[in-house]
N, C-alpha and C positions, 0 to 999 in steps of 0.2 A: 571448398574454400581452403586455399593457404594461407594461414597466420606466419606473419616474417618478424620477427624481436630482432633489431641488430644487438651487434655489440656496443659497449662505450669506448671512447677514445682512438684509437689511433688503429685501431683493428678492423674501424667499422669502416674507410677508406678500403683495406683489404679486403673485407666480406661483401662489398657490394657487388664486385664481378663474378663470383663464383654463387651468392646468391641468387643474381638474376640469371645464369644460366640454369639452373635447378629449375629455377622459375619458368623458363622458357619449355623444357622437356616435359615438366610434372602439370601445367597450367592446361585444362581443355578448354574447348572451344567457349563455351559460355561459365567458364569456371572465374573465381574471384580470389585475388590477392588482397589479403590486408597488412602492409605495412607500420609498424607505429615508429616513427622518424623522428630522430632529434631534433630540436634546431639546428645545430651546428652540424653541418654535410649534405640537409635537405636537401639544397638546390643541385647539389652534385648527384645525390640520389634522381631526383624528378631527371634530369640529363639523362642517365644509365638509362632510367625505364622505358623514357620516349624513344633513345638511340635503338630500343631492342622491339624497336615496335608494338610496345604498348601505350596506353594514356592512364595519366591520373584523373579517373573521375572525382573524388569525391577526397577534401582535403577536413579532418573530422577532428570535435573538441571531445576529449574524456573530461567527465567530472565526475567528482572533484578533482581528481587528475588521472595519470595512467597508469595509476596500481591500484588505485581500489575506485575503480568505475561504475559508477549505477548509472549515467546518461551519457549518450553518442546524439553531439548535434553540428551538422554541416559547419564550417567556417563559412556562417554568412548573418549577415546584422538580426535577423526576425527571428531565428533559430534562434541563436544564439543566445539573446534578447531573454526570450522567452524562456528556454532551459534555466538563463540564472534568476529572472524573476517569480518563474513560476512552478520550480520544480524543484527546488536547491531551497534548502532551510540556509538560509544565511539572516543574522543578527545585528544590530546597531550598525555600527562604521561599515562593517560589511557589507551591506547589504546599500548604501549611498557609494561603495567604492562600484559592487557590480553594476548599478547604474551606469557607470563611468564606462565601464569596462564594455555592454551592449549597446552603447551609443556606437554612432557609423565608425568614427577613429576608433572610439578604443576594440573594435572585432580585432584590428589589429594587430592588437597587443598579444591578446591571446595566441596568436601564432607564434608567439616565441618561447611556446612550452610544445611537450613531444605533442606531435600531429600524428593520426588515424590517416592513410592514402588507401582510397580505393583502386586498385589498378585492376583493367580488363583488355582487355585484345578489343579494339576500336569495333571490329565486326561483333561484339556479342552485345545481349539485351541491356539495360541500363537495370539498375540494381535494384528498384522498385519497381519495375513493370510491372511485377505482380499484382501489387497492391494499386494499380491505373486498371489492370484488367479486374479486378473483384469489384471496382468504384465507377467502374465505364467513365472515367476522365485521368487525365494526366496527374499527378505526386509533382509539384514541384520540390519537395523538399520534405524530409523528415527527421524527424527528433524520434530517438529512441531510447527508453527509459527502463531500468530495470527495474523487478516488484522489489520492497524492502525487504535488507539483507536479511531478515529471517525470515524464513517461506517462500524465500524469494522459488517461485514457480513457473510464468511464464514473463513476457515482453510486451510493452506496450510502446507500439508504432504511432506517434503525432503524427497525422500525412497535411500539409499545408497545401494548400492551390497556390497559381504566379499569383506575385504581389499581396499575397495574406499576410498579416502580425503575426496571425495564433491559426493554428490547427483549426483545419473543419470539420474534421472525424479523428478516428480512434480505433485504434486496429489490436486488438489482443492476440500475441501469437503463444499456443496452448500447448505443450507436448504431446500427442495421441494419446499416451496412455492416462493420461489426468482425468480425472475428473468432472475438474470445474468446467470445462466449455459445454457441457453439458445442464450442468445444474444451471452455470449464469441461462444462460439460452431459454432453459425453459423457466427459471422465474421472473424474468425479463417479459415473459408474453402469457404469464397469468399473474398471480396472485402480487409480487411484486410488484410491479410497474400500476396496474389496476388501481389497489389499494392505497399503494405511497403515493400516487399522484392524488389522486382523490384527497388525502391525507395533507397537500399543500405542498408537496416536494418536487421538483424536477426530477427525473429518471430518463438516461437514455434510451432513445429508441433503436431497436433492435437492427441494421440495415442491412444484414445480409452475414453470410458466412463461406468460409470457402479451405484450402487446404494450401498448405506449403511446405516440399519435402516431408517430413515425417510428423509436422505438427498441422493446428490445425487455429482458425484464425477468423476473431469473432472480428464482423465491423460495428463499430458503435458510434450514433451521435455523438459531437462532443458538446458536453454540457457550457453557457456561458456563466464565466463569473471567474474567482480565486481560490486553487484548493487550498481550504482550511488550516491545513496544517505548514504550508509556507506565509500566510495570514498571518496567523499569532503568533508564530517566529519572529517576524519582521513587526507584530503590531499586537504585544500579550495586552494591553490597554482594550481590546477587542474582547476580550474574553468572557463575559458578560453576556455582550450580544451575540455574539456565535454558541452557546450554550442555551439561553434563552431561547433565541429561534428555531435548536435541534430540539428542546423539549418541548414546544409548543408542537414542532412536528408527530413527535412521539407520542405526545397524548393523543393528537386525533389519528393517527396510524392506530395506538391501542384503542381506539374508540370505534374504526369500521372494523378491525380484525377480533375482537374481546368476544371470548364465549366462556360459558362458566362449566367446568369440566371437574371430573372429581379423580385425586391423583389416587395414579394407582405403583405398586412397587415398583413396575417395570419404568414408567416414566423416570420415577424419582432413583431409579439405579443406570439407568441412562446419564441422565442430566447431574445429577451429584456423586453417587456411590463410584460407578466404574472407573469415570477419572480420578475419584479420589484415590483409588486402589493402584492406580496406574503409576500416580505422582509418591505415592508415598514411602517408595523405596527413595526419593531424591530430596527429603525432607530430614528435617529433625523432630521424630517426634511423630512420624508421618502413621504410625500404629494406632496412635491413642487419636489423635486427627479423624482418622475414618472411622474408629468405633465411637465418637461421638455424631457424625453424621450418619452413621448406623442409626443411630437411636435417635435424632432429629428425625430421618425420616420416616421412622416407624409411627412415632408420634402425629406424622401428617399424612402418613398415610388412610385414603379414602374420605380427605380433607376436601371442598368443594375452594377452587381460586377460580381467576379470572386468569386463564391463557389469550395469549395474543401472539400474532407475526414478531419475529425478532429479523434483526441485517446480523445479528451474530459477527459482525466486523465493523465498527462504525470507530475506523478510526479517523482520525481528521485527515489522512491522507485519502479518505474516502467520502468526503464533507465537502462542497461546493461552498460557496457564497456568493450567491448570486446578484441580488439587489436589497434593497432598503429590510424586506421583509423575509424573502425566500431563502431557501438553499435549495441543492440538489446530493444526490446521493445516487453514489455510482459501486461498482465490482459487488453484486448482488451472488456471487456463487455459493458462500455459504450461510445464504438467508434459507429461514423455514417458514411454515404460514402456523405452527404449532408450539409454544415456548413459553415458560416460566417468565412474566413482565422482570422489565426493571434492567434484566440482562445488558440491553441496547444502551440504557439510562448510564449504568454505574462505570462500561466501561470508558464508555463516551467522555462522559467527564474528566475518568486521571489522564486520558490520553489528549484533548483541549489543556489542561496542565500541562503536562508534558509536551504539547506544541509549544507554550510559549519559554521554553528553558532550552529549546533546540531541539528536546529528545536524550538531553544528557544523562538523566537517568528516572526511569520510570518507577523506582521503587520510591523513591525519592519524591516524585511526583503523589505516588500514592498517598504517601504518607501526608502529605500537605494537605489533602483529600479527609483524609478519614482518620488522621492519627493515633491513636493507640486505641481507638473502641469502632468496632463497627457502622458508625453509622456515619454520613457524612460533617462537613462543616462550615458554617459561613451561605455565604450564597447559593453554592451546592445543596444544603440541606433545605434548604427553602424551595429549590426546586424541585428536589427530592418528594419534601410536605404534598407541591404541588400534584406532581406526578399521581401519587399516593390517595389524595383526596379526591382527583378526578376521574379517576381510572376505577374507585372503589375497590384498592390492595391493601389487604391488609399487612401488621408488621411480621405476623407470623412466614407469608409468604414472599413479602423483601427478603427475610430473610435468607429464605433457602435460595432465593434469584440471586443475592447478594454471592453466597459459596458459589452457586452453578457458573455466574460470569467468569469467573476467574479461574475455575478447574478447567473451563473448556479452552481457553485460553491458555495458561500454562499446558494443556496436553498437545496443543498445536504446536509450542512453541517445542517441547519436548522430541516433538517424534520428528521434526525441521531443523534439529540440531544435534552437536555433535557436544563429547560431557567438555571439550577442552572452553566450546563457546558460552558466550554471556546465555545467562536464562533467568532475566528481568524478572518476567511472567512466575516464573517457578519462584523465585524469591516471594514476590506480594502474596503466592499461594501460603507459603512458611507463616509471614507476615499475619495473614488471614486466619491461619489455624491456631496463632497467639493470643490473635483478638478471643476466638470460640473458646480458648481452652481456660483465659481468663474467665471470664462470662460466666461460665460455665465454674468455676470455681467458686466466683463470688454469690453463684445463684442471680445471676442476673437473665433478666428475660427478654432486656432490651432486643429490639430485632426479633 
């Protein structure tokens, strides 16, 4: 593939003819050009390209625009549609404008921001044939979305049939050397899929898999409903019932997978010690932090809990809402069938928070959550109680599920970034170790 950036102004007249000869010598036979084109000179650009015997396939919207892109979706009304409705955290006014703007006029509109041109030599394959041959039917059209900017790891391909609104599958394209396509794949066709359905949850089914260039590319159901966290973006009034219906999930997920296990060092230096160890050079304080979970764990250690399956990622960008009663719950790769409860519960929570504020800041969110003392607040806490009293957990081991949620999390978020970027996650860890080291001062035993 060639990526083509013009220039701005009065240059970009200039560089279009010695560009597109470049383009002509360096282009193979089934190779692809992507353009990203201003408004102003498109139409003289789309002229150049046909004049040199190629075609623009595919005329493309960046969002949120063309410097920090997390979706590529066709200029066409049901893409389009769909990308701003159902993929794009937009809020109040906003979010009554995109209506405006996926209606049939306003597509548009949007052409008069830079456009994505696919251009190919007329004889080469169409740009998703891959994904018709892996599906045995034709792609009319796709939307492409990238995973959120931290962790961002692999790509997820919408593939629409002619005349669809919404995507009828789900195409994950993995890097070879990852991981996840692995892990999703195979708890996808045991323990997860199994259990959470049983459990009352939608789960995609597994439809096949296959390779492209150096990565490799899960197909998945797509699940019906609204993801979660564009929901309470556009509707924090929801917040309630999307919380309520993931814990009602939760208990009976923890109610087929619950076995009573007795913790031994090695678990509890997994699940709390090593990431604490990990994080605590990026802390304040981060010394005295882990030699109290030193000693919390020693304390439970050969302590008899009730373990259960965790999704270890239940963020609402991974939360369905499907109808009156259900959800669904999708990107299973770093789910286990073996985990300290509560984990699923607590993060689930600041992050339904934090959907309905945009995502503007998740400490922020935390904190509205649980404020200066460990334990939750408000509604939360209530369904916390619930969780607690149904499950038979007790506070000793909220508690340690309470640190584990968040060390494992800040360590993703760590080893996914770089020191100059935000790290949310690492902060509510700080946050967390203030609460403990309070507690712990005043002799409190709450949690």
């Amino acid at each position: 593939m060639i990526v083509v950036v013009p220039p701005a102004g009065a240059a970009f007249t200039r560089w279009t003819d010695s560009a597109l000869a470049f383009v002509m010598t360096a282009l193979g036979a089934e190779g692809v050009v992507y353009v990203l084109a201003p408004r102003l000179g498109r139409r003289r650009l789309r002229r150049a390209i046909v004049s040199c015997g190629l075609q623009v396939e595919l005329e493309v919207v960046h969002l949120p625009n063309s410097t920090s892109s997390l979706i590529l979706a066709p200029l066409e009304r049901a893409a389009v549609r769909y990308a701003l409705n159902e993929l794009t955290l937009i809020q109040g006014w906003k979010r009554r404008a995109a209506a405006i703007v996926a209606s049939r006029r306003g597509v548009a509109a949007v052409a008069l921001s830079p456009l994505g041109l696919v251009v190919r030599r007329p004889t080469s394959s169409p740009s998703f044939d891959w994904l018709s041959r892996l599906t045995g039917g034709a792609a009319a059209s796709v939307v492409i979305s990238r995973t959120r900017p931290v962790g961002a790891g692999y790509f997820v391909v919408h593939g629409f049939r002619e005349g669809d609104e919404r995507p009828s599958l789900v195409a994950k394209i993995v890097p070879a050397a990852e991981a996840t396509f692995d892990r999703e794949s195979s708890a996808l066709v045991s323990f997860a899929a199994a259990t959470a359905r049983a459990a009352g949850a939608n789960v995609p089914q597994l439809l096949g898999s296959g390779t492209l260039g150096d990565a490799r590319v899960l197909l998945l159901e797509r699940l019906g409903g609204r993801l979660a966290a564009t929901l309470l973006a556009g509707s924090p009034e929801r917040l309630d019932d999307v919380l309520g219906r993931l814990t009602g999930w939760l208990i009976e997920w923890g109610r087929l997978t619950a076995r009573t296990t007795r913790l031994t060092s090695t678990w509890l230096d997994d699940w709390i010690l090593r990431p604490a160890r990990l994080l605590a050079g990026n802390m304040n304080g981060g010394g005295a932090y882990v030699a109290r979970l030193e000693r919390l764990c020693a304390e439970a250690t050969g302590r008899e809990v009730v373990a259960m399956a965790a999704h270890n990622d239940l963020t609402m960008w991974n939360v369905i809402v499907a109808d009156r009663t259900k959800i669904g719950v999708v990107d299973w790769e770093a789910a286990c069938n073996h985990s300290l409860p509560l984990v699923d519960f607590y993060y689930a929570a600041v992050d339904a928070v934090a959907a309905t504020r945009g995502y503007a800041d998740r400490l922020l969110a935390f904190s509205s959550v649980f404020g200066e003392r460990s334990g939750p607040r408000g509604r939360i806490a209530e369904l916390e109680s619930m969780v607690l009293k149904e499950l038979t957990i007790d506070r000793g081991t909220a508690r340690l599920a309470f640190h584990a949620c968040w060390l494992h999390h800040a360590v993703n978020e760590l080893q996914r970034t770089s020191e100059t970027q935000a790290r949310p996650f690492v902060r509510i860890v700080q946050s967390v170790a203030g609460m403990e080291m309070r507690d712990a001062s005043q002799g409190l035993a709450a949690r």
